[in-house]
C-alpha positions in Angstrom: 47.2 51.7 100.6 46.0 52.9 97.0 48.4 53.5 94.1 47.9 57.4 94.0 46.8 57.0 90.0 44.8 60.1 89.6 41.5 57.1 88.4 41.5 55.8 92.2 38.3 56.7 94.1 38.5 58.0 97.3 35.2 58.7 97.5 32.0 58.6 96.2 28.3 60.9 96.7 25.2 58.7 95.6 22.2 60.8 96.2 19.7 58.9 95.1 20.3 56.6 98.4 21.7 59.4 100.7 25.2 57.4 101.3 28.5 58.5 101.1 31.1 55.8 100.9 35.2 56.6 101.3 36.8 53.7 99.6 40.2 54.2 100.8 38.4 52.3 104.4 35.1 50.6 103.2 32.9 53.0 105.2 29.6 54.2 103.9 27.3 56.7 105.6 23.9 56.6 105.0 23.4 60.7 105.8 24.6 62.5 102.6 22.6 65.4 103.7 24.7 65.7 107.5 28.2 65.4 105.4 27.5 67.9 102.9 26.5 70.1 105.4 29.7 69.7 106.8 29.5 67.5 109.9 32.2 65.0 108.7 32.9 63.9 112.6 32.0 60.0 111.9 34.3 60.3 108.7 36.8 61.7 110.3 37.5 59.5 113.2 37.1 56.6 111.2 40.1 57.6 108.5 41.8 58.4 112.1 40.8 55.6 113.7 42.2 53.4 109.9 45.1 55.5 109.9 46.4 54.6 113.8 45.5 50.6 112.9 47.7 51.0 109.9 50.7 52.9 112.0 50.4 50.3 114.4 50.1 47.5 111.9 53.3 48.7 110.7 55.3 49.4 113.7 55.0 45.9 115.1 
């Protein structure tokens, strides 16, 4: 879980090498083009599929 300091990267667009990388759960995608155009589906269900882990982690 990040601070919530306004400096914290959530997530970062390189275009030279097409990848998009959310650093609040380590993914990178290698299609800049596909998320820009709006298909976030693959980031999506990953921060989901983080988000249940860390509920359950939690919960016991």
């Amino acid at each position: 879980m990040g601070t919530g300091e306004r400096s914290e990267k959530i997530r970062t667009y390189n275009f030279p090498q097409s990848r998009v990388t959310d650093h609040r759960i380590g993914l990178s995608l290698h299609r800049l083009d596909v998320v820009l155009d709006g298909d976030l589906d693959e980031l999506t269900e990953a921060l989901a599929a983080a988000d249940l882990a860390a509920l359950t982690a939690t919960s016991g």
